[in-house]
mmCIF file of the N, C-alpha and C atoms, coordinates in Angstrom:
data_MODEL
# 
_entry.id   MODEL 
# 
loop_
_atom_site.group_PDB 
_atom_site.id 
_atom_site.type_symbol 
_atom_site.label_atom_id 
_atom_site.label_alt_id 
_atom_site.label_comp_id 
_atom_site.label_asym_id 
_atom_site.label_entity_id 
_atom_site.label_seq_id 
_atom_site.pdbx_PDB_ins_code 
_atom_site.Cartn_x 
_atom_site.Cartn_y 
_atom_site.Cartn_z 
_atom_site.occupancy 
_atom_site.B_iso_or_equiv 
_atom_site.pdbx_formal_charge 
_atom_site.auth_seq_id 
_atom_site.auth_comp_id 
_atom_site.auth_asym_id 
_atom_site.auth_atom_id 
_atom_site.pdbx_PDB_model_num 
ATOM 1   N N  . UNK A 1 1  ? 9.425   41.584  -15.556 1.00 0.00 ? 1  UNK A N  1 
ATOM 2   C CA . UNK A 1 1  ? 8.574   41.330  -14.405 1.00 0.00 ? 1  UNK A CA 1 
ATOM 3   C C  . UNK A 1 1  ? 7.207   40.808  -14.838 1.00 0.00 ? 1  UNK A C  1 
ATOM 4   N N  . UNK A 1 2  ? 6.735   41.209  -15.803 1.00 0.00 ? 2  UNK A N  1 
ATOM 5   C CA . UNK A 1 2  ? 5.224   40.594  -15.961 1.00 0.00 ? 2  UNK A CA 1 
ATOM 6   C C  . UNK A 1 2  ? 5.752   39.367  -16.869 1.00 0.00 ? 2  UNK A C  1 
ATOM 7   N N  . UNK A 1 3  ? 6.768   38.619  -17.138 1.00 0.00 ? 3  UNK A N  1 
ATOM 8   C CA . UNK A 1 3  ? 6.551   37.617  -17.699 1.00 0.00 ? 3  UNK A CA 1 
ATOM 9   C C  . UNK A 1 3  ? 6.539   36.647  -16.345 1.00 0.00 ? 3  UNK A C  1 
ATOM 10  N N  . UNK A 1 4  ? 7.264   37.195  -15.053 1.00 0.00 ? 4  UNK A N  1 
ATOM 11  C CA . UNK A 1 4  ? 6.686   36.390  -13.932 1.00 0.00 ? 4  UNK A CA 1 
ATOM 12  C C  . UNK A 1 4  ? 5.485   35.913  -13.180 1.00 0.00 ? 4  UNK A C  1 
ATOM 13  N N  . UNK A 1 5  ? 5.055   36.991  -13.598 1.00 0.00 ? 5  UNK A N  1 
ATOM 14  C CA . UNK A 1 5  ? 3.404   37.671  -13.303 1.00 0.00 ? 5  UNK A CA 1 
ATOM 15  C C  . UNK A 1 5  ? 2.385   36.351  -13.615 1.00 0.00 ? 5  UNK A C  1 
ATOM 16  N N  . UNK A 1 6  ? 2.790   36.129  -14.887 1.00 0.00 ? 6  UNK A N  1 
ATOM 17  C CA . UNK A 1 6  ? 2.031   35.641  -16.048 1.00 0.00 ? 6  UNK A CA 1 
ATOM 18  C C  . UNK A 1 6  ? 2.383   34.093  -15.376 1.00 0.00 ? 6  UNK A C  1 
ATOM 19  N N  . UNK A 1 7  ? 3.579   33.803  -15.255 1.00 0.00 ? 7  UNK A N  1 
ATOM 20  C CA . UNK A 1 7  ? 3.853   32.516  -15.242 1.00 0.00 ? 7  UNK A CA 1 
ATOM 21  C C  . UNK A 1 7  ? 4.020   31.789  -13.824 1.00 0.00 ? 7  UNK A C  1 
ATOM 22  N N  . UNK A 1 8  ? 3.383   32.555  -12.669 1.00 0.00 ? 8  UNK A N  1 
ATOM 23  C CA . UNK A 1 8  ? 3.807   32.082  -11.830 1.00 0.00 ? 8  UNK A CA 1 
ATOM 24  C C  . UNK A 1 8  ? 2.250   31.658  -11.069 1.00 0.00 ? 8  UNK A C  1 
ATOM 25  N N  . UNK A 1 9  ? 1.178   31.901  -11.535 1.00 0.00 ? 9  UNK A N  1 
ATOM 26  C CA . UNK A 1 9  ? 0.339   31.155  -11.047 1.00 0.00 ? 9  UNK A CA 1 
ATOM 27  C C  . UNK A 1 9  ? 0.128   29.174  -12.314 1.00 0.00 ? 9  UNK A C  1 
ATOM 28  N N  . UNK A 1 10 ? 1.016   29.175  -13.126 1.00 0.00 ? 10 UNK A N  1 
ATOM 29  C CA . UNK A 1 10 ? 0.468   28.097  -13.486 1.00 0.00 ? 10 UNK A CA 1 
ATOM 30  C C  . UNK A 1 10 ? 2.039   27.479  -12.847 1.00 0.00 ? 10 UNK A C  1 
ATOM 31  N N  . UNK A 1 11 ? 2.966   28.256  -12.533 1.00 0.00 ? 11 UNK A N  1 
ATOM 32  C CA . UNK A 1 11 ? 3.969   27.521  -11.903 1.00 0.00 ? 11 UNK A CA 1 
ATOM 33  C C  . UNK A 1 11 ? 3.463   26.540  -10.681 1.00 0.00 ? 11 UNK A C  1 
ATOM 34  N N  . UNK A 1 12 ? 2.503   27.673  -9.604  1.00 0.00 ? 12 UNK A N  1 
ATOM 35  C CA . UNK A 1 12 ? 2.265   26.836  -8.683  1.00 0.00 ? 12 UNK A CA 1 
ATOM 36  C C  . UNK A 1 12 ? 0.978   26.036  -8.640  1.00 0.00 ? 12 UNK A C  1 
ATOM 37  N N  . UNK A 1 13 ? 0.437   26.062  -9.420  1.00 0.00 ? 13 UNK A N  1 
ATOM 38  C CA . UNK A 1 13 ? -0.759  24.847  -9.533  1.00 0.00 ? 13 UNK A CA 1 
ATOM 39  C C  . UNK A 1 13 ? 0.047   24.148  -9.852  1.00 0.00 ? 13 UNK A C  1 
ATOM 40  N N  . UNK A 1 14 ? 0.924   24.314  -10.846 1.00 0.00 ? 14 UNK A N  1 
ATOM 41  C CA . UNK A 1 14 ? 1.909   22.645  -11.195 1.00 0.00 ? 14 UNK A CA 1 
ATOM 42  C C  . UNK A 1 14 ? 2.349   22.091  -10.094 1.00 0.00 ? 14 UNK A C  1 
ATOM 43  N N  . UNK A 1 15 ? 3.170   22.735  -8.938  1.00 0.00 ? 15 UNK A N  1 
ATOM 44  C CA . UNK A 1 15 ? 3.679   22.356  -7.977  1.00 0.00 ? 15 UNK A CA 1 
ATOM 45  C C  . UNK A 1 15 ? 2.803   21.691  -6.993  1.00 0.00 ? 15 UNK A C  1 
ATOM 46  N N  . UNK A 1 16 ? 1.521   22.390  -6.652  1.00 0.00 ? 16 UNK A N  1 
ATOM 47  C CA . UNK A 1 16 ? 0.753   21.741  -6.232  1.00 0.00 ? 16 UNK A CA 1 
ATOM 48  C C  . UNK A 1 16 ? -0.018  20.606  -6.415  1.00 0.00 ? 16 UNK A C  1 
ATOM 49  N N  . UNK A 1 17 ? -0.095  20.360  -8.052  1.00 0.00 ? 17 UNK A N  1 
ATOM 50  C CA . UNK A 1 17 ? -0.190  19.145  -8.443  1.00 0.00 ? 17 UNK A CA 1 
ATOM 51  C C  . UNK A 1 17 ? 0.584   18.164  -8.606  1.00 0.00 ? 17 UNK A C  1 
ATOM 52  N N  . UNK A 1 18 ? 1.981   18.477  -8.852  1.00 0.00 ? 18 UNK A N  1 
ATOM 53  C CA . UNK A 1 18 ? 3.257   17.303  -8.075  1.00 0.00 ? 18 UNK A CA 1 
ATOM 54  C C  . UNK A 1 18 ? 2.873   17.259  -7.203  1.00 0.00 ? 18 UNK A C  1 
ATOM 55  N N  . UNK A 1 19 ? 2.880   17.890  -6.218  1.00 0.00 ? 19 UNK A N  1 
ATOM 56  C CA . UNK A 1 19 ? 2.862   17.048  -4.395  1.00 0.00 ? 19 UNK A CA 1 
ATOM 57  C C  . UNK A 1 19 ? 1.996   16.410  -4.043  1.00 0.00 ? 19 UNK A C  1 
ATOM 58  N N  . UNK A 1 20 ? 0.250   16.832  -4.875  1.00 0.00 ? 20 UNK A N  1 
ATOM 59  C CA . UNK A 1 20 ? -0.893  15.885  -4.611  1.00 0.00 ? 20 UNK A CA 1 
ATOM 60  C C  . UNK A 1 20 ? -0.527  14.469  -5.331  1.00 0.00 ? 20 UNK A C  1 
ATOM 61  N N  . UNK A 1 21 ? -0.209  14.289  -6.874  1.00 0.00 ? 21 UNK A N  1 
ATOM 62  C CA . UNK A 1 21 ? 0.453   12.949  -7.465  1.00 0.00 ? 21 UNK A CA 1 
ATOM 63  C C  . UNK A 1 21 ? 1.549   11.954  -6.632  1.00 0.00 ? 21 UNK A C  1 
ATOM 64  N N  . UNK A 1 22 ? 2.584   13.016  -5.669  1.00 0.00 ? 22 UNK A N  1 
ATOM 65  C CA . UNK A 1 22 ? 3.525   12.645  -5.176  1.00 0.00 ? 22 UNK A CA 1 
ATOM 66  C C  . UNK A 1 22 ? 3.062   11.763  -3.864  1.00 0.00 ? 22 UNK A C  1 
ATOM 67  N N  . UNK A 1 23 ? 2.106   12.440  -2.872  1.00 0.00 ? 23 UNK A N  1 
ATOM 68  C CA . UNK A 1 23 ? 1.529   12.001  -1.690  1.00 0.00 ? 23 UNK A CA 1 
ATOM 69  C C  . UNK A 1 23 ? 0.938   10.650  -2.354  1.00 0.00 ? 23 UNK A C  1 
ATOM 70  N N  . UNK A 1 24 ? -0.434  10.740  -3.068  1.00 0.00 ? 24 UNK A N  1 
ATOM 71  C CA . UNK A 1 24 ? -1.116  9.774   -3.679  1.00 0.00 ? 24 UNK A CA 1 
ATOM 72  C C  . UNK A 1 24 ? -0.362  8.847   -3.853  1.00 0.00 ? 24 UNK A C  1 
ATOM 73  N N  . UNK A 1 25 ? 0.956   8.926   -4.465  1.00 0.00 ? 25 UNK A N  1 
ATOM 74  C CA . UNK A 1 25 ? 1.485   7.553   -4.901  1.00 0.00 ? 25 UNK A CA 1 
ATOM 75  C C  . UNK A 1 25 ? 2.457   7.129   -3.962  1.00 0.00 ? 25 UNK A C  1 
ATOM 76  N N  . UNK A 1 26 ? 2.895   8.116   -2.666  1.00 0.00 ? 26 UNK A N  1 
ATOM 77  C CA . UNK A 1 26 ? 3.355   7.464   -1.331  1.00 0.00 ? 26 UNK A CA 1 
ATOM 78  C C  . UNK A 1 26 ? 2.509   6.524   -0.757  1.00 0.00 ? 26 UNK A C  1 
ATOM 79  N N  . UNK A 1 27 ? 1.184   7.527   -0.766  1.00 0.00 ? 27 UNK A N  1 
ATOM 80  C CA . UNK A 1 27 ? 0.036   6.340   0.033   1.00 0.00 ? 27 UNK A CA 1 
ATOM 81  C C  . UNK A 1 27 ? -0.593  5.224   -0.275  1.00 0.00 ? 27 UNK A C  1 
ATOM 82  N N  . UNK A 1 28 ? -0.209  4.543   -2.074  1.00 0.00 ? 28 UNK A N  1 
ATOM 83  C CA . UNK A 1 28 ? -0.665  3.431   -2.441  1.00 0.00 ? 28 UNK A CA 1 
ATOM 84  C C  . UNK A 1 28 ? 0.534   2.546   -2.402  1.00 0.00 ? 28 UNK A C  1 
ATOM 85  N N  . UNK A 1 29 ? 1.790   3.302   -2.297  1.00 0.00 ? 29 UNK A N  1 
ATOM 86  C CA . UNK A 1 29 ? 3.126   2.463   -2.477  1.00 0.00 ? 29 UNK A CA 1 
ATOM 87  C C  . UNK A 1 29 ? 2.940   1.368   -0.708  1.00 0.00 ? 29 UNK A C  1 
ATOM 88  N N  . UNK A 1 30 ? 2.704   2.181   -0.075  1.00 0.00 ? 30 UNK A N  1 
ATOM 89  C CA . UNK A 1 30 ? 2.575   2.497   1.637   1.00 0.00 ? 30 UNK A CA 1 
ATOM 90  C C  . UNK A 1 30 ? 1.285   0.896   1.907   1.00 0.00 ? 30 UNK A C  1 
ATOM 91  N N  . UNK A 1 31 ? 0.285   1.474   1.054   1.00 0.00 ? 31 UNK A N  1 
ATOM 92  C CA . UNK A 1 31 ? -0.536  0.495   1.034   1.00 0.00 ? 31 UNK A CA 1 
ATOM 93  C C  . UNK A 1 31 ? -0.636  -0.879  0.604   1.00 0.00 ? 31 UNK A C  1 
ATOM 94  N N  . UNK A 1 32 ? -0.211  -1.195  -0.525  1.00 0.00 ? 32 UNK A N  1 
ATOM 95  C CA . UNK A 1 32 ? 0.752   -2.338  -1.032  1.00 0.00 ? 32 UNK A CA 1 
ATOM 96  C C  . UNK A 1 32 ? 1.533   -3.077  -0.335  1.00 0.00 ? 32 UNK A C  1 
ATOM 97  N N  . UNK A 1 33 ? 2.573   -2.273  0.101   1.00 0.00 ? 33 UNK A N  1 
ATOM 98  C CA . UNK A 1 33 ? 3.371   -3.187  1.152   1.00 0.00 ? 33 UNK A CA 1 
ATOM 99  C C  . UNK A 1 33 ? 2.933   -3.626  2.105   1.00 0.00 ? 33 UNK A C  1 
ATOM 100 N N  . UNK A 1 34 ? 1.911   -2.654  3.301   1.00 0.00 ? 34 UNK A N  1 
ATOM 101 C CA . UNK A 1 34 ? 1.189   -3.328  4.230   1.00 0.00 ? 34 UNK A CA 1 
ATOM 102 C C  . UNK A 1 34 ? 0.073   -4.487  3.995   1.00 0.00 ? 34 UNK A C  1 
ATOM 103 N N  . UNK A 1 35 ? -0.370  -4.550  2.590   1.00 0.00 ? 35 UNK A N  1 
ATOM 104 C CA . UNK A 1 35 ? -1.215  -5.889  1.814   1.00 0.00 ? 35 UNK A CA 1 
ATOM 105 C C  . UNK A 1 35 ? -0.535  -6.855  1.930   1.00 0.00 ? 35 UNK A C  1 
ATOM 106 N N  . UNK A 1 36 ? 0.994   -6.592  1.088   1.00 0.00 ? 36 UNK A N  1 
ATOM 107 C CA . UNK A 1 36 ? 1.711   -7.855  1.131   1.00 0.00 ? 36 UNK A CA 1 
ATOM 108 C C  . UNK A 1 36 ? 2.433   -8.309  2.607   1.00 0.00 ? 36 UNK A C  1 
ATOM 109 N N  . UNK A 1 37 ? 2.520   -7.614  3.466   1.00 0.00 ? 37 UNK A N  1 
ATOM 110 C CA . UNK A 1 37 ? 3.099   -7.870  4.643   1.00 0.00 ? 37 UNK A CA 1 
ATOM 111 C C  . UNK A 1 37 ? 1.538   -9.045  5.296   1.00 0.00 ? 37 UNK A C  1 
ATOM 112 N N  . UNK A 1 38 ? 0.333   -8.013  4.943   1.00 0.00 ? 38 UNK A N  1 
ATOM 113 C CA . UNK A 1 38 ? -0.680  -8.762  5.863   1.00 0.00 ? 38 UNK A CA 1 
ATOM 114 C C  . UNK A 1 38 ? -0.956  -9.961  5.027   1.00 0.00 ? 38 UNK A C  1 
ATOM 115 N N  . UNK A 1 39 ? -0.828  -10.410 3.792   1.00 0.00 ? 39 UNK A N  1 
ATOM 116 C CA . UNK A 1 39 ? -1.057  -11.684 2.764   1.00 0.00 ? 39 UNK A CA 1 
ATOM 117 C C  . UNK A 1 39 ? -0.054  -12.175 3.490   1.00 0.00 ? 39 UNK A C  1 
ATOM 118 N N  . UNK A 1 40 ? 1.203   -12.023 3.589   1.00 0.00 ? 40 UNK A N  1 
ATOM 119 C CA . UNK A 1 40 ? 2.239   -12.986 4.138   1.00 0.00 ? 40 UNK A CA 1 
ATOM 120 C C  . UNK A 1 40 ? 1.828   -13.637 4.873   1.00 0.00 ? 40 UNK A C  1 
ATOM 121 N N  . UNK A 1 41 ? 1.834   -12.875 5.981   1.00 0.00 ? 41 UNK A N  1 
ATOM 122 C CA . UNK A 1 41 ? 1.393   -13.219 7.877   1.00 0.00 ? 41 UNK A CA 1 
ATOM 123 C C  . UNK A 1 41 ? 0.384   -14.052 7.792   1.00 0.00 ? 41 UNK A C  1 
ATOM 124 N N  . UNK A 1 42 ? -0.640  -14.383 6.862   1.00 0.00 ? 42 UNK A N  1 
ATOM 125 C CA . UNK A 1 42 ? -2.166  -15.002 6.886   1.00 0.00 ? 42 UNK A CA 1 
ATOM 126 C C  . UNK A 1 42 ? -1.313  -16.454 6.203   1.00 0.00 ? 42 UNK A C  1 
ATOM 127 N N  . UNK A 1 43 ? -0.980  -15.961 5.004   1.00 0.00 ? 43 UNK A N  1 
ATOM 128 C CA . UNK A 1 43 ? 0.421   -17.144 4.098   1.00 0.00 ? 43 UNK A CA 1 
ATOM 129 C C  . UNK A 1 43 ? 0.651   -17.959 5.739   1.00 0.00 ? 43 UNK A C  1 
ATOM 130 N N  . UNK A 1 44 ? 2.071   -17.375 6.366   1.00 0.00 ? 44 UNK A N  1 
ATOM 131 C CA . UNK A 1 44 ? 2.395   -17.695 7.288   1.00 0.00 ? 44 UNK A CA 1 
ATOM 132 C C  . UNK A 1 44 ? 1.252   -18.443 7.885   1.00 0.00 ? 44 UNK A C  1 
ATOM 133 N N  . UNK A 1 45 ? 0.425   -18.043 8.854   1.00 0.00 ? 45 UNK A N  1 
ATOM 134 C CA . UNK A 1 45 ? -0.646  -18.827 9.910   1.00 0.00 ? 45 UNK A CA 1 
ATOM 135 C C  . UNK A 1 45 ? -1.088  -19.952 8.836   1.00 0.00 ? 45 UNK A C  1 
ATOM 136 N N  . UNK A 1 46 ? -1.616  -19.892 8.087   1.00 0.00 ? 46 UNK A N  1 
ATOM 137 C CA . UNK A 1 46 ? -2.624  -21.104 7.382   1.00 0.00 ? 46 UNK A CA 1 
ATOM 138 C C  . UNK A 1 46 ? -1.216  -21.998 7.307   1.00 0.00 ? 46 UNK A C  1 
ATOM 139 N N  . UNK A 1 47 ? -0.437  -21.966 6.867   1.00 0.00 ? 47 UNK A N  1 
ATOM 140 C CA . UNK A 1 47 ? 0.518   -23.046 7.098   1.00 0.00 ? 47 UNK A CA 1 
ATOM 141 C C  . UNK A 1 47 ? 1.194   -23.490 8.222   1.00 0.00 ? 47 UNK A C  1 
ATOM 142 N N  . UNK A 1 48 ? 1.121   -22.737 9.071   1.00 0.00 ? 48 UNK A N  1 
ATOM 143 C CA . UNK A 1 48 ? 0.956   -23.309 10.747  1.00 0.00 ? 48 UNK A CA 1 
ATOM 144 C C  . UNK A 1 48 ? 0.366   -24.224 11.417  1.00 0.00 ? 48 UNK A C  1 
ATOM 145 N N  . UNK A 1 49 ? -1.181  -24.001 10.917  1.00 0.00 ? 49 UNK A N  1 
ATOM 146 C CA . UNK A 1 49 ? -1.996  -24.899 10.888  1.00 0.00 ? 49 UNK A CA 1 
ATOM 147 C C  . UNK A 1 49 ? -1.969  -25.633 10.189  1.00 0.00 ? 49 UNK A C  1 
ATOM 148 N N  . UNK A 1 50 ? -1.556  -25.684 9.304   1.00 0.00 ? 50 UNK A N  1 
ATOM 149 C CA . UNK A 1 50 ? -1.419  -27.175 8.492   1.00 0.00 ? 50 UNK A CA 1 
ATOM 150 C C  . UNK A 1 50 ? -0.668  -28.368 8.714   1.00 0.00 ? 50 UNK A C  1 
ATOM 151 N N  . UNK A 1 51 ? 0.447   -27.627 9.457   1.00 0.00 ? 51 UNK A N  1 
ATOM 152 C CA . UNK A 1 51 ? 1.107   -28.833 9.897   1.00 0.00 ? 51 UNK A CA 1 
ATOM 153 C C  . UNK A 1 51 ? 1.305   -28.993 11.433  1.00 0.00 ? 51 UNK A C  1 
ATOM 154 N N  . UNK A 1 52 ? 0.632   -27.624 12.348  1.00 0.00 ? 52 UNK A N  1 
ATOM 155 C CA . UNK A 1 52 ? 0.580   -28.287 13.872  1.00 0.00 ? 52 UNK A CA 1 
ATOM 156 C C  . UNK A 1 52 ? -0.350  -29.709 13.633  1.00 0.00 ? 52 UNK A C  1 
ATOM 157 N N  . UNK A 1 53 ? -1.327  -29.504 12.656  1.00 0.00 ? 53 UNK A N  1 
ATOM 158 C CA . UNK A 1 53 ? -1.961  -30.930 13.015  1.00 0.00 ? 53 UNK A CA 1 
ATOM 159 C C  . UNK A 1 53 ? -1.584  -32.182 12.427  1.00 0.00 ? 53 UNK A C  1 
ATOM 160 N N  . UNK A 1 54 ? -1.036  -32.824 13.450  1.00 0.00 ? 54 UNK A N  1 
ATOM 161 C CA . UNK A 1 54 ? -0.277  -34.653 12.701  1.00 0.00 ? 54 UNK A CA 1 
ATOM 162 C C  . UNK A 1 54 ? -1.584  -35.409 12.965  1.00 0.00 ? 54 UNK A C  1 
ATOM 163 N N  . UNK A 1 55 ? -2.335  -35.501 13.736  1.00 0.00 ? 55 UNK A N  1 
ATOM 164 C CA . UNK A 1 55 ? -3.196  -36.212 14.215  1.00 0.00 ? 55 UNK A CA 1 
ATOM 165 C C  . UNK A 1 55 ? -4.135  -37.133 12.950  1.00 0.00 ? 55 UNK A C  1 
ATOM 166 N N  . UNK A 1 56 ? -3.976  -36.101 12.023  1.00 0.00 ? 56 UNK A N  1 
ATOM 167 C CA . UNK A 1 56 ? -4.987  -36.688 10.925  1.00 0.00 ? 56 UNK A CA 1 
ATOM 168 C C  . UNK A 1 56 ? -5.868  -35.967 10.528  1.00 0.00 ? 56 UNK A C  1 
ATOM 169 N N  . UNK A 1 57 ? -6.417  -34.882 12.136  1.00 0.00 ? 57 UNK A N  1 
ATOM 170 C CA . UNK A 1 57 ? -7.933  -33.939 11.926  1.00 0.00 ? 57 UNK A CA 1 
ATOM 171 C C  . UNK A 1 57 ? -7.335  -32.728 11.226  1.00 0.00 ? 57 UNK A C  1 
ATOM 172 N N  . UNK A 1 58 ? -8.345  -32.375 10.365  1.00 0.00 ? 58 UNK A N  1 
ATOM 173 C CA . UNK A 1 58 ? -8.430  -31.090 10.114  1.00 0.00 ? 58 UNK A CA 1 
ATOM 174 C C  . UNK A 1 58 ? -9.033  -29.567 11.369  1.00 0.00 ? 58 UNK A C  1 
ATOM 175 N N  . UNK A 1 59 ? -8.752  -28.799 11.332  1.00 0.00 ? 59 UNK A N  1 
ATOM 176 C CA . UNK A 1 59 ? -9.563  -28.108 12.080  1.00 0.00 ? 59 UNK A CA 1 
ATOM 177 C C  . UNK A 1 59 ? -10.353 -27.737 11.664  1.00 0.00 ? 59 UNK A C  1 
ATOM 178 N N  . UNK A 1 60 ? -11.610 -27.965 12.467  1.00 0.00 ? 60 UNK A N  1 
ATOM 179 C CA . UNK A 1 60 ? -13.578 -27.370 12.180  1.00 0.00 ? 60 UNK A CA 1 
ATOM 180 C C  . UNK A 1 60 ? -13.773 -28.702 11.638  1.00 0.00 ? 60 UNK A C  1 
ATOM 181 N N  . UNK A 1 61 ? -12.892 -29.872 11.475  1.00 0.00 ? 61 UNK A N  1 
ATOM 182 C CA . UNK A 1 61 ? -13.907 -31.145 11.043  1.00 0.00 ? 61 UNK A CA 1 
ATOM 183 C C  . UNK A 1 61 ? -14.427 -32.181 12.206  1.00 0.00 ? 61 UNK A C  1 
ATOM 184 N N  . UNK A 1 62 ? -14.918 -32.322 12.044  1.00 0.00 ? 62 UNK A N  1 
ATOM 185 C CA . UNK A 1 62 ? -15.654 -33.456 13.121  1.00 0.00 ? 62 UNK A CA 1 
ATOM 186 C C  . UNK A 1 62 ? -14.946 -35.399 12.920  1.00 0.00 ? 62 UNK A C  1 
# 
């Protein structure tokens, strides 16, 4: 029994420090993808505009 004693508060700081590492690296994985989703979509539009215009004009040029 006291070798549980002994070992069970660094058991659960460990555990608790998996789940903080674990969250952390959900929420940058999480974050990443919504970067590359929002780089796409911008990807996407600027080339929208590039070719709605045949006319010749650029847009914002005079």
């Amino acid at each position: 029994m006291e070798y549980i004693a002994v070992l069970l508060p660094s058991v659960v700081v460990g555990l608790l420090f998996w789940f903080a590492m674990k969250s952390i690296f959900n929420a940058d994985k999480s974050e990443r993808q919504a970067e590359a989703r929002a780089r796409a979509e911008a990807e996407e539009r600027a080339q929208g505009h590039d070719t709605e215009r045949t006319d010749g004009h650029f847009p914002g040029a005079n």
